[in-house]
C-alpha positions in Angstrom: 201.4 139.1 -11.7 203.7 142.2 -12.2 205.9 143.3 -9.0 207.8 146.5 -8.9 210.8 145.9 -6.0 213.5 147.9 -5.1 216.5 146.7 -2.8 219.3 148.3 -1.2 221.4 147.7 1.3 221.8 150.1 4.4 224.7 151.7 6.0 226.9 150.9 2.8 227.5 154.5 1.4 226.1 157.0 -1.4 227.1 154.1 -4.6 224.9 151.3 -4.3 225.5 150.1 -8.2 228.0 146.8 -6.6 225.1 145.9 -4.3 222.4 146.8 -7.4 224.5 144.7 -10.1 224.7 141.6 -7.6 220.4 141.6 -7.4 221.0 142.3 -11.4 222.5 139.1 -11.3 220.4 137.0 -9.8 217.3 138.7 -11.6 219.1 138.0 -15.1 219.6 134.1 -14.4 216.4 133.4 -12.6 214.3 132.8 -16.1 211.8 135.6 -14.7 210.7 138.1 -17.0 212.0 141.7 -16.1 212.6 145.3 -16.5 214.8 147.3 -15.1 214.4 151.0 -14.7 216.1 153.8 -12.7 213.9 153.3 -9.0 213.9 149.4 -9.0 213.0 146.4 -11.5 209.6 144.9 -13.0 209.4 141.3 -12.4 206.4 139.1 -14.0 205.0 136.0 -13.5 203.7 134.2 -10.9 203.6 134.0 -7.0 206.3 131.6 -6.2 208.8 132.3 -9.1 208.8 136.5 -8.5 209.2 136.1 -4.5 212.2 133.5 -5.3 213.8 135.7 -7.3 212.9 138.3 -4.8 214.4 136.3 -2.0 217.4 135.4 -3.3 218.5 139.1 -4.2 217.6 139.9 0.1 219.6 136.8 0.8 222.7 137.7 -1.6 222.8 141.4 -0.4 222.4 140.1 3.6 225.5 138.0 2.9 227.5 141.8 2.7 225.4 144.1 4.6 223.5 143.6 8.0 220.9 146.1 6.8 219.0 146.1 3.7 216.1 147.9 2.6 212.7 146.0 0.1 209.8 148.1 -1.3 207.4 145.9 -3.1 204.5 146.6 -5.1 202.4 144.3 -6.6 199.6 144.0 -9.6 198.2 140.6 -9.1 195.1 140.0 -12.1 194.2 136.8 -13.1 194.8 135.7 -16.7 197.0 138.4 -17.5 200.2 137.5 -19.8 203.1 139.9 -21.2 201.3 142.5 -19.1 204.8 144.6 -18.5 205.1 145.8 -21.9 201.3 145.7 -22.8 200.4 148.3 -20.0 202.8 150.6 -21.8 202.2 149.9 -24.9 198.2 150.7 -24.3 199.4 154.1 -22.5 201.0 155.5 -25.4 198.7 154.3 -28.0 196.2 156.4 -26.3 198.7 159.5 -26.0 
């Protein structure tokens, strides 16, 4: 499963990168494997390890902010592996 999240705290000004680097944080360690890009991060793998990681980035940014903001989108197909870089990497073959 590939999810595409994006956090961010509310009510904490125009620079969220503090906020941002602390869910970097937690992404980095968790063993999950990622991608980050400029709207949010790529997480894969399955159900219970992505929402973890997931989780604990809401939780760490609720411990500063009484407001925070998840999107979450997610590609859920079964037997798929390594499908962050292979969905690019069919794209552009076909360019």
């Amino acid at each position: 499963m590939i999810v595409e999240f994006s956090i961010i705290p509310v009510g904490k000004g125009e620079s969220l990168s503090p906020y941002v680097a602390e869910a970097f944080k937690i992404i980095e360690a968790s063993g999950v494997a990622y991608e980050h890009h400029a709207m949010g991060t790529n997480l894969e793998g399955d159900w219970d390890k992505v929402m973890a990681v997931i989780k604990a980035c809401r939780d760490r940014l609720l411990e500063s902010s009484d407001r925070v903001s998840l999107s979450i989108k997610i590609d859920d197909r079964k037997g798929a592996t390594d499908s962050i870089t292979k969905k690019v990497r069919s794209a552009q073959q076909k360019m």
